[in-house]
N, C-alpha and C positions, 0 to 999 in steps of 0.2 A: 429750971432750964433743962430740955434736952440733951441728952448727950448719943450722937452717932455710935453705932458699933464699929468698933475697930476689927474685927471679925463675924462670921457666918454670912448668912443670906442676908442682900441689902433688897435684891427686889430680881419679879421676872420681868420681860419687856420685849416690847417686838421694834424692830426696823426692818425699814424697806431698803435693800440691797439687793445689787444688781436685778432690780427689777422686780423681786420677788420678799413677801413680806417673812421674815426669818426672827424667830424666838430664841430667846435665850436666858439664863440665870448669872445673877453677876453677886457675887461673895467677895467679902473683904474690903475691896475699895481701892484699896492703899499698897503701896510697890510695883517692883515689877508686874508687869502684866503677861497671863497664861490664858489661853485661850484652848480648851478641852473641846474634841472634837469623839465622837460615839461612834460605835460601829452600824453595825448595816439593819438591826432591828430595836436598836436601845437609844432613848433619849435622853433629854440633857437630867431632867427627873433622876434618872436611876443614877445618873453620878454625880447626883449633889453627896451625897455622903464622903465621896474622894475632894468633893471642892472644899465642904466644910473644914477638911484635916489639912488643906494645902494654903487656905485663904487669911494665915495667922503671917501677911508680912506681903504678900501676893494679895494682887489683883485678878481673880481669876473668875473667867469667861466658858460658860457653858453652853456649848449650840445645839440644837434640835436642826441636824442637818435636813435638808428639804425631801418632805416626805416621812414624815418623822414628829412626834411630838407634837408641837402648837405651832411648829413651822408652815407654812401653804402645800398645799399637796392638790393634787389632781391631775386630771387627764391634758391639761393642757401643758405641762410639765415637763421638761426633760429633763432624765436622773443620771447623767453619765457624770462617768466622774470628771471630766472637764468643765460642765457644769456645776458641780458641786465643790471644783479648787476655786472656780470665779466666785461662787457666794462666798467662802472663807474670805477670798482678799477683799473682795468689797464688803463684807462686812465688818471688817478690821477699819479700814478706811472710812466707813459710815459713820464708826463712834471712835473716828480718831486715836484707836489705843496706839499709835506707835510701833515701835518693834517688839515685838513678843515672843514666848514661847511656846510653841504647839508639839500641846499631847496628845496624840491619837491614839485610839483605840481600833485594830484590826482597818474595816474598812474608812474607818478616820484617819489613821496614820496613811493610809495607802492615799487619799487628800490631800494630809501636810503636805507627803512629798509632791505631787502635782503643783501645788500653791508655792512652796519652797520653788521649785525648778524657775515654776515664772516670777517670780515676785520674791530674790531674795533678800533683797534689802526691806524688808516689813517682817522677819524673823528675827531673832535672836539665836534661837536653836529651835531642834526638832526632837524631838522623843517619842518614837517609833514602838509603839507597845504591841508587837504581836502580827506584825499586817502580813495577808497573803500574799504569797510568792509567785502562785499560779500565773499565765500571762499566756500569749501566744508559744503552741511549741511546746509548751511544762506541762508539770503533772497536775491535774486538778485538786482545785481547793475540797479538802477534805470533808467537809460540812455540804453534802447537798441540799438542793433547795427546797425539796420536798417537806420532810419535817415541818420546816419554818411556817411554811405557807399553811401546813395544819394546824398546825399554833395559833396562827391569823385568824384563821376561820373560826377557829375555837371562842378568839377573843372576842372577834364579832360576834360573836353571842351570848357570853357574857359568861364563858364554859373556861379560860385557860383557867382560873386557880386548881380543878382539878387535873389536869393536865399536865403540870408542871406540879403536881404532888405524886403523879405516879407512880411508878418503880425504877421506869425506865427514864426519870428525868434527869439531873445532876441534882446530887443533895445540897441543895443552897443555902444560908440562914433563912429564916422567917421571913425577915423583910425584904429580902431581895427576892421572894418568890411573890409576897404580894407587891411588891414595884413592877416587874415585871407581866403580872395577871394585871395591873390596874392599866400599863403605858400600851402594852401590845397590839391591843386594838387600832392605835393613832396610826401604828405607819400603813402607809399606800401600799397596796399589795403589788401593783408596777413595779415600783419605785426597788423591791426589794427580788423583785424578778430581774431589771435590769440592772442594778447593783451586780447581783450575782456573777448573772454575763459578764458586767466589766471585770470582775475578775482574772477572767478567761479571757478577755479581750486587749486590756490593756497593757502597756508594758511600763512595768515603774523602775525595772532594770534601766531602760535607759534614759529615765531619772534620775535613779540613783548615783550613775556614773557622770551624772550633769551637774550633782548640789555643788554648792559654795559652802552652805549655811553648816553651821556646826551640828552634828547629829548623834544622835545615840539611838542604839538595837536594843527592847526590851523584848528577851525571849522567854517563852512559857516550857519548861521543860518537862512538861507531863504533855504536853500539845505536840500534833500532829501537821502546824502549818509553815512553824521552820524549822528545816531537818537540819545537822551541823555542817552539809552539805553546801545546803542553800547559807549558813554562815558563812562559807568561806567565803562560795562568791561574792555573798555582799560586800565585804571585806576588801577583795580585789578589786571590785567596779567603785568603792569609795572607800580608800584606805585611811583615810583619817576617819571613820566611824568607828563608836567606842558602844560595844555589844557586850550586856549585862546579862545574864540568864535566872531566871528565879524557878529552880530546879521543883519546888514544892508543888505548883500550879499549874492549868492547864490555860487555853484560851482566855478565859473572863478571868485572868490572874488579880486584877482588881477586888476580885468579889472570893475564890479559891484562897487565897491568902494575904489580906487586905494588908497588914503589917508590912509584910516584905516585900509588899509591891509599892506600899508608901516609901519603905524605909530606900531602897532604890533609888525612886524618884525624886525623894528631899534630898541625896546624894548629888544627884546630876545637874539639880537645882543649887547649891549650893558651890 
């Protein structure tokens, strides 16, 4: 007789939410339920390694936000981030998980919150890993767009592995530079031009000063995207948020110091 895994990968799979067909990686099975949302050019792929180490007790949900991964992508699309909080709750709602917890990463936590403001009885918490601050009026997001899109092109051709072994790349583990040369190519090159803008465009301050949901601030302290400034204010616009700092790492603090960015998050989980 078979016996199920009580942890790692059970399977990938797509549903059609909110109208559009959306992938995802589902680990573990069993407990509460976490639902990992990725930044503006990484898909659900590259953070199977954080689900694998989280999915011992958790049920935990990987998305390839749209435009990204094996998710639908194309010109007929829109990438705003109001679009992209709608897929999150419907597709929480398509496969019935409940109330959950959502982990964002940079342009995926800047989602939670969106998703969180309108829909917060389908949260449990939020856990805020890093997201930009930028908005109407603020200073801009540190990372311009350029690079990125050279990345793209690169991938498109089947060229980032040497690219991201440069001089000038971040020195990554092994596998996180070929995860990243194998996934880069999937996302929409739109998708991550208008991403950007919403940066600049949208304002999650006055989100943040709207949540219910219980929240935590994961800040990268070698990172340039929340100053202690921008700490405070978050702090005054939602006082009950609970701001962790992982002083080692930069932005992809995931991957810069995999430990202390777990050891954190089983914290806040717990």
């Amino acid at each position: 007789m078979s016996v199920a895994p009580v942890s790692g990968l059970l399977y990938g799979a797509h549903v059609r939410a909110n109208g559009i067909r959306q992938h995802y990686l589902r680990f573990g099975g069993a407990g509460p339920a976490i639902v990992i949302v990725p930044g503006i050019s990484t898909t659900a792929a590259q953070w199977a390694f954080i689900a694998e180490r989280l999915c011992v007790g958790y049920d935990v949900y990987v998305l390839d936000v749209r435009g990204r991964g094996l998710s639908e992508s194309g010109p007929h699309l829109n990438y705003s981030l109001d679009a992209c909080a709608s897929d999150l709750i419907s597709f929480a709602e398509a496969l019935e998980i409940g109330a959950y917890t959502l982990l964002g990463h940079s342009m995926g936590a800047r989602i939670g919150i969106r998703a969180a403001r309108w829909r917060p009885s389908s949260m449990r918490q939020l856990i805020l890993v890093d997201p930009p601050v930028s908005g109407p009026g603020r200073r801009a997001y540190p990372s311009p767009i350029g690079p990125l899109l050279k990345l793209l092109h690169s991938a498109s051709l089947g060229e980032a592995d040497a690219v991201l072994r440069s001089p000038s790349a971040p020195r990554w583990p092994e596998r996180h530079i070929r995860a990243r040369a194998e996934w880069m190519h999937t996302c929409d090159e739109r998708a991550l031009i208008e991403s950007h803008k919403g940066f600049h465009h949208d304002d999650i301050h006055n989100d943040l000063a709207n949540l219910s949901v219980r929240t935590w601030l994961l800040v990268a302290g070698k990172g340039d995207v929340i100053r202690p400034e921008d700490e405070r204010e978050i702090q005054r616009l939602l006082p009950s948020i609970e701001i962790k700092r992982l002083e080692s790492a930069g932005h992809q603090m995931h991957i810069d110091d995999t430990e202390g960015f777990l050891s954190i998050v089983s914290d806040v989980l717990a």
